[in-house]
TORKE-713871 format. One record per residue (C-alpha): x, y, z. Coordinates in Angstrom, 2 decimals. Example, Ala and Ser with C-alpha at 12.3 -4.5 7.8 and 13.67 -1.06 7.14 Angstrom:
2
12.30/-4.50/7.80
13.67/-1.06/7.14
***
This chain:
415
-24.65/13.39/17.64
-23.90/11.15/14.83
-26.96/11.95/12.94
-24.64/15.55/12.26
-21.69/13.73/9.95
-22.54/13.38/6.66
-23.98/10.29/5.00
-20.44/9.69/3.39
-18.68/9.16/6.99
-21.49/7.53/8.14
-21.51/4.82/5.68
-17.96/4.40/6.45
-16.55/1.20/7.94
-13.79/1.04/10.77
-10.16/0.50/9.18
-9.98/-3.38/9.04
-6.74/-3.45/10.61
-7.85/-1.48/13.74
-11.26/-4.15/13.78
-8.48/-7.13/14.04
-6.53/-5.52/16.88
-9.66/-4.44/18.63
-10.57/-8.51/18.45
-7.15/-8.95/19.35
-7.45/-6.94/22.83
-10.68/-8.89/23.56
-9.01/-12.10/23.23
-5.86/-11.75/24.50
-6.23/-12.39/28.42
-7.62/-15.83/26.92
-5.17/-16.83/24.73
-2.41/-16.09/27.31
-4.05/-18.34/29.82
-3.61/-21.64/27.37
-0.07/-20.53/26.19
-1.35/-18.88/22.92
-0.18/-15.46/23.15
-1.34/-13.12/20.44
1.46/-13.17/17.37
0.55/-9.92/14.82
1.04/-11.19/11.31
-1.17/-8.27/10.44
-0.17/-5.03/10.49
2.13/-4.24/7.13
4.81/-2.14/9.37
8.38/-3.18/9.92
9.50/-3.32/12.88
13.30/-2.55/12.86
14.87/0.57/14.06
15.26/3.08/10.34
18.36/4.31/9.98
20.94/5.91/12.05
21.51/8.58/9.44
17.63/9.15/9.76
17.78/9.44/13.80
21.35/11.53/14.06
20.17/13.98/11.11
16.84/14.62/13.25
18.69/15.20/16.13
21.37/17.67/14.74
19.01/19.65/12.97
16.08/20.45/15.46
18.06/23.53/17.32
18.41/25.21/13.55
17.30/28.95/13.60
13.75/28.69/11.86
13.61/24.83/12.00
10.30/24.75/14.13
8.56/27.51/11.66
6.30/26.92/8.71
7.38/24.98/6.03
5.23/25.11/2.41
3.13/23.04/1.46
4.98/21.50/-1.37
8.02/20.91/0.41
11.37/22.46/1.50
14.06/23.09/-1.22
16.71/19.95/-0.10
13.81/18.05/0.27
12.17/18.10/-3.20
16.06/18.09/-4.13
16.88/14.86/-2.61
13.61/13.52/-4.40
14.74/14.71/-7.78
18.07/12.37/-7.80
16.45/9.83/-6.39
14.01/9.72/-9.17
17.04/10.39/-11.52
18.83/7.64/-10.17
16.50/5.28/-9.25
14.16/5.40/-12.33
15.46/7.96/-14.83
13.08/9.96/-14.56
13.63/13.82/-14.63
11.60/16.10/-12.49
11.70/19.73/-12.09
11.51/20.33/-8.68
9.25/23.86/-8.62
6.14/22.17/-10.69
6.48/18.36/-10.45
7.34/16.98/-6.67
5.22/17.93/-3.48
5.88/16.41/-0.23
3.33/14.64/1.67
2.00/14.10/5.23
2.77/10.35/4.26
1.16/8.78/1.01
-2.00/8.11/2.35
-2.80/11.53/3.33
-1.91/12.07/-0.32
-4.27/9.69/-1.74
-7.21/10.63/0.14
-6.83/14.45/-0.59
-6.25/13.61/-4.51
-8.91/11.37/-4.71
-10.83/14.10/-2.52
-10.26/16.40/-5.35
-11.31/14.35/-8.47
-14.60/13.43/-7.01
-18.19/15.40/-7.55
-19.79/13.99/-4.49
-23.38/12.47/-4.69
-25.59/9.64/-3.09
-26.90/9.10/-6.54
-25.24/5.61/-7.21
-25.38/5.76/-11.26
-24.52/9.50/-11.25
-21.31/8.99/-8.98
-17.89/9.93/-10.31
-15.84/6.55/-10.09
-12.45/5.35/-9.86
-11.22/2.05/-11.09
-9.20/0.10/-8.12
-6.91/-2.84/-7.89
-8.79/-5.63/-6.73
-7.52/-7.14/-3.98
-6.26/-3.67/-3.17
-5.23/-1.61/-0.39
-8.37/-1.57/1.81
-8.21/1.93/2.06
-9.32/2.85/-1.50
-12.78/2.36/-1.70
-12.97/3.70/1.86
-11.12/7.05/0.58
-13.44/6.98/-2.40
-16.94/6.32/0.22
-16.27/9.52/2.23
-15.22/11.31/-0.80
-19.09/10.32/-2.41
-17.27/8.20/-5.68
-17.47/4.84/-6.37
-15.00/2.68/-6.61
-15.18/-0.12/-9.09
-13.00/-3.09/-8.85
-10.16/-4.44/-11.29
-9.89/-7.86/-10.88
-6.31/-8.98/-9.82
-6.09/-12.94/-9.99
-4.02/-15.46/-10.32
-5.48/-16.56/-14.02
-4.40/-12.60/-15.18
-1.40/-13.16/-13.44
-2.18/-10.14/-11.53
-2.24/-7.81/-14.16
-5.87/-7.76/-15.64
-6.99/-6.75/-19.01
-8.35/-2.79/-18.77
-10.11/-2.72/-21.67
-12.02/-5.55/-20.54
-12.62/-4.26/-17.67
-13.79/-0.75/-19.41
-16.15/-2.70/-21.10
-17.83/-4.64/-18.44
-18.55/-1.29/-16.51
-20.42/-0.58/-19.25
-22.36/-3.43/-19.60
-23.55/-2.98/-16.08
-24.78/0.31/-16.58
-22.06/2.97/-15.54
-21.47/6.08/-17.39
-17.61/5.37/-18.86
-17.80/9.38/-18.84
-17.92/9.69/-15.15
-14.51/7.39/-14.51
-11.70/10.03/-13.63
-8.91/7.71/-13.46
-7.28/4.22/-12.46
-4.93/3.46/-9.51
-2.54/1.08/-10.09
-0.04/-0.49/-6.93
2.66/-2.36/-7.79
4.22/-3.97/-6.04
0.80/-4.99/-4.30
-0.64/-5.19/-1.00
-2.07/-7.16/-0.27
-0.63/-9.66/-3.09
3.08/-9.09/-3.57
2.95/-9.11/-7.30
5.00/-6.91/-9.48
3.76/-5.99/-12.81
6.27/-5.97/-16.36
7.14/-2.67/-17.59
4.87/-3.72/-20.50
1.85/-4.04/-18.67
2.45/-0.43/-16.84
2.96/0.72/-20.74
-0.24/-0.32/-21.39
-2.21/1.36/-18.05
-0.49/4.37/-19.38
-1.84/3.64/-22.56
-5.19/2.91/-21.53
-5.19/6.39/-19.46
-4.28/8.62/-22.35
-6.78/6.54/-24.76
-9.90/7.57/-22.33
-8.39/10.38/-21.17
-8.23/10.05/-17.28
-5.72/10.31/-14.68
-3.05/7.30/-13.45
-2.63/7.38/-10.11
0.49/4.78/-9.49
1.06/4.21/-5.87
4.71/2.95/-5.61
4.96/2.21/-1.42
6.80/-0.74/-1.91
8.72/-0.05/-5.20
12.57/-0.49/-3.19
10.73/-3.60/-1.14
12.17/-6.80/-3.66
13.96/-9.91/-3.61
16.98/-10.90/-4.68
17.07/-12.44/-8.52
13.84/-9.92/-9.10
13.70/-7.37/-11.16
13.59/-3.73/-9.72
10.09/-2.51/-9.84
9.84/0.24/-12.43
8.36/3.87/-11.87
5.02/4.69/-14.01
6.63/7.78/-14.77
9.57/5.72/-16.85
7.00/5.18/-19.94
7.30/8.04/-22.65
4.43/10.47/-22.44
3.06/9.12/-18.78
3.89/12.24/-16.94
1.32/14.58/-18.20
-1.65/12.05/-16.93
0.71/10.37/-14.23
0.84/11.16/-10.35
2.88/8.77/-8.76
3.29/8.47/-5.05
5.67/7.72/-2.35
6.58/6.60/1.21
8.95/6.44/3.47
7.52/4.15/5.78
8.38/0.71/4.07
11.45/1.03/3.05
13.02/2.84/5.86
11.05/1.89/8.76
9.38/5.34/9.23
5.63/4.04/9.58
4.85/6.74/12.51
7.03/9.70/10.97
4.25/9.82/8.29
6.68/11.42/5.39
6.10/11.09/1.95
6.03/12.53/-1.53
3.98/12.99/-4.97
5.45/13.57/-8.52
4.25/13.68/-11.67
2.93/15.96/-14.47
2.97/19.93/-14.09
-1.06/20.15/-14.32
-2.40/17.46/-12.32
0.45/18.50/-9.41
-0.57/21.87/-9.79
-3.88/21.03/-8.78
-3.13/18.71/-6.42
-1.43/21.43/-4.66
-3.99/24.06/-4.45
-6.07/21.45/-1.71
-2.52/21.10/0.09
-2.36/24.94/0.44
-5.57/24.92/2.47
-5.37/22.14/4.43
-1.77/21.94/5.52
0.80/23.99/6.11
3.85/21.30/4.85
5.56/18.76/6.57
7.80/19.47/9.48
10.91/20.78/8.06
13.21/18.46/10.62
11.67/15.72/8.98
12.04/16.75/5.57
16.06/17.19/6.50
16.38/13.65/8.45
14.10/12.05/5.20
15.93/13.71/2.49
19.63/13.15/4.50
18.75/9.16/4.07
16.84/8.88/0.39
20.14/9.16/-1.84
22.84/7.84/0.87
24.65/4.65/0.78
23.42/3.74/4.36
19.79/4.04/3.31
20.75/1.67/0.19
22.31/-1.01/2.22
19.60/-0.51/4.80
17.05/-1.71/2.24
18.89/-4.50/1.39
19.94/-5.97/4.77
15.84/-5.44/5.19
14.92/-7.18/2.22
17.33/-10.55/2.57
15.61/-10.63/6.01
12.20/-10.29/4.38
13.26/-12.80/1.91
14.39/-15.31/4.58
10.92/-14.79/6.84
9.48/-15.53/3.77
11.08/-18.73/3.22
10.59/-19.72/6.55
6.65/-19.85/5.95
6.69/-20.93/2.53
8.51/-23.87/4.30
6.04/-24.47/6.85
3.28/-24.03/4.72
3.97/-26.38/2.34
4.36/-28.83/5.38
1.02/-28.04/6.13
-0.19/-29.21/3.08
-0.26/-25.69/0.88
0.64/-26.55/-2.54
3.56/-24.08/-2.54
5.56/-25.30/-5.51
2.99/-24.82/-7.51
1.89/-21.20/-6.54
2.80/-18.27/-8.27
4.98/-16.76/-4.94
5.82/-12.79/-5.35
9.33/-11.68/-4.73
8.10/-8.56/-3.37
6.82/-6.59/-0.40
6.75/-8.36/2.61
3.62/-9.75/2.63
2.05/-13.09/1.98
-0.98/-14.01/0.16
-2.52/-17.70/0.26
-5.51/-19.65/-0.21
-7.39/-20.47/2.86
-8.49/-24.63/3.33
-10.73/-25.52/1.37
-13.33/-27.00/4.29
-14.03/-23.11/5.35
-16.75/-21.24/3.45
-15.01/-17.51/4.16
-12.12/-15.90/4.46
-12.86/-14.41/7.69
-14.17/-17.92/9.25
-10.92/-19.20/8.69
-8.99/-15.87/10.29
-11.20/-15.74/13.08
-10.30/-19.44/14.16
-6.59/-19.17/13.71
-6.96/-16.17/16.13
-9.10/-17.51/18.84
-7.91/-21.34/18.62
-3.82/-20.53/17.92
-2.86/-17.05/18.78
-2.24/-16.04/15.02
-3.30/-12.87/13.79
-3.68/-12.61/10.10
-5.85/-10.67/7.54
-8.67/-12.09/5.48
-8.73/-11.34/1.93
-12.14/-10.20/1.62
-10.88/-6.97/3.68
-8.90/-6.26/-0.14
-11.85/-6.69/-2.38
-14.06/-9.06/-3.40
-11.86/-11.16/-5.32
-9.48/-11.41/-1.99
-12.75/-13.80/-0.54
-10.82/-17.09/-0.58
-7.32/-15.95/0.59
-5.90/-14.65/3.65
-2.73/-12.28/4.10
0.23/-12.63/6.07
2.98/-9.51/7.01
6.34/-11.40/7.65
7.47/-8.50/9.32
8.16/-10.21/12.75
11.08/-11.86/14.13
12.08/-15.30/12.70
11.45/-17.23/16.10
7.54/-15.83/15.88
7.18/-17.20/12.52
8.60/-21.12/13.58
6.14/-20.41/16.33
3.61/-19.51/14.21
3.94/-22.93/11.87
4.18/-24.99/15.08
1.14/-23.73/16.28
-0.50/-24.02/13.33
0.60/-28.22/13.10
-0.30/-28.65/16.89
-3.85/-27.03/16.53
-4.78/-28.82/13.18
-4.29/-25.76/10.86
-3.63/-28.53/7.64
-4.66/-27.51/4.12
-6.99/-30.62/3.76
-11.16/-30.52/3.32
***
């Protein structure tokens, strides 16, 4: 039966994350046996209980007259209200509520239906709509853009660009290899990053707005981790803060990070009136809006002073997991003090030894030899090859575990 999917999902490849635990499964009655139970350093999804206010709110509101009926598909009224003074109060940013916020089955879903909508779909390679994407970058980009039939061509993140790479460089060298620059309909941009942790200046998000408007395509700013920062940082700014970004700007959001709702899958969009208004009409047919109980519980927690403190509690203890490994690491033999380290998201991005060829062949022998389930950074992009992520998500006893292992099997940074 698989010759009846399209080329588009046929080309697609398994979600790397679900490859990893699949491995994972296969391995584990082993690594039991020799006192190496699995330890998931993978998965970017906290693991702590969200907030009360989230949980009591959910519970009060479910025996509501007309709770369990249709909602729209841009959202319920104290929804989309909550989201306006967040947006007000977090960023500044003013929003009308009837053209320029939509909720969301979760960000991703959002993602993959707006990306659905910019792209002509072909199998002609050259003739392919395109959309430029971080690189490393949330694995699930160029996957959105394969089933969509776009292309997705990379923007280099490194550590010599400091993370934030030159786009009119980039421009250029997509024309040098022979893409049409008329067939690019915009440029994501995630910061903070996943895989890398890196925040970007408000300066450099200046200029992405800048370098939309100049070639006239759309920003697409996916802000997931935007509450997820240390202490001494400075608070990631919104896209939408930049004078004139709206009207090319949709800028997404999740609950799932900072409040520990991975699996409640609630989320929301803003930005300009005509790219919303678009963005909408695919909504209308596909969904029918998010359950309206979850819209109360979400929007109860977004401007309240337990979700504030919430976030912070989780982000000293992301802060302090952090520590923990930068510690052992640089035991190891990492050359931490002299690494550019992220005080953002909770993830963890580092070179791999330098006697492995691959990302991958170093992932795959922490797993089967220790126990120790990590990401290689090839999975981001092709400028990940050479790194390997970490989610510090876990408890703090896992991670000691995780460096003692590591010493005990001969996991040094050393050729």
């Amino acid at each position: 039966m698989k010759e009846l999917f399209n080329d588009y999902v046929q080309s697609l490849e398994t979600y790397i994350m679900v490859q990893i635990k699949q491995k994972t499964l296969e391995l584990t009655d082993m690594l039991c046996a020799k006192g190496r139970e699995p330890i998931y350093l993978s998965i970017g999804a906290p693991v702590k209980t969200p907030p009360a206010i989230v949980i009591e709110t959910l519970k009060d509101c479910l025996y509501e007259p007309g709770i369990s009926t249709y909602s729209t598909n841009k959202g319920e009224k104290y929804f989309l209200e909550a989201v306006k003074t967040r947006m007000k109060q977090r960023f500044g940013v003013d929003l009308d509520t009837k053209t320029e916020i939509c909720s969301l089955i979760g960000s991703k879903e959002g993602l993959a239906n707006l990306i659905r909508e910019l792209i002509n779909p072909t199998t002609d390679v050259k003739n392919k709509d395109i959309i430029l994407i971080p690189d490393p970058g949330y694995a699930s980009y160029k996957e959105m853009l394969k089933v969509s039939g776009g292309l997705a061509y990379s923007v280099p993140l490194t550590p010599e660009n400091n993370y934030m790479p030159d786009l009119d460089e980039t421009w250029e060298n997509l024309i040098k290899e022979g893409y049409n620059p008329q067939k690019v309909k915009a440029l994501i941009i995630n910061y903070p990053n996943n895989p890398l942790g890196a925040v970007a200046t408000r300066e450099y998000i200046a200029s992405a707005v800048a370098f939309c408007k100049k070639h006239n395509i759309l920003l697409i700013s996916d802000a997931a981790y935007c509450d997820i920062y240390f202490e001494g940082a400075q608070a990631p700014v919104s896209a939408l803060e930049i004078e004139g970004a709206k009207d090319i700007t949709l800028e997404f959001y999740s609950f799932s990070k900072s409040y520990s709702m991975t699996g409640w899958r609630v989320g929301w969009v803003c930005g300009g009136k005509e790219p919303l208004s678009m963005f909408t009409k695919l909504k209308s047919t596909i969904d029918t809006g998010l359950f309206k109980a979850l819209q109360k519980a979400s929007a109860a927690v977004l401007n309240s002073k337990e979700g504030d403190e919430f976030c912070k509690e989780m982000n000293k203890e992301f802060q302090k997991n952090q520590q923990i490994l930068l510690n052992g690491f640089k035991e190891l033999g990492w050359d931490i003090d002299n690494m550019n380290i992220p005080k953002a998201t909770f993830y963890l991005w580092l070179p791999i030894p330098p006697r492995y060829n691959r990302s991958k062949d170093f992932t795959d022998e922490l797993l089967e030899k220790s126990g120790i389930v990590v990401v290689p950074g090839d999975a981001f992009g092709k400028y990940g090859e050479g790194f390997f992520r970490i989610s510090i998500v876990c408890a703090q006893e896992k991670l000691h575990e995780v460096i003692s292992r590591m010493k005990q099997d001969g996991f040094v940074y050393k050729k």
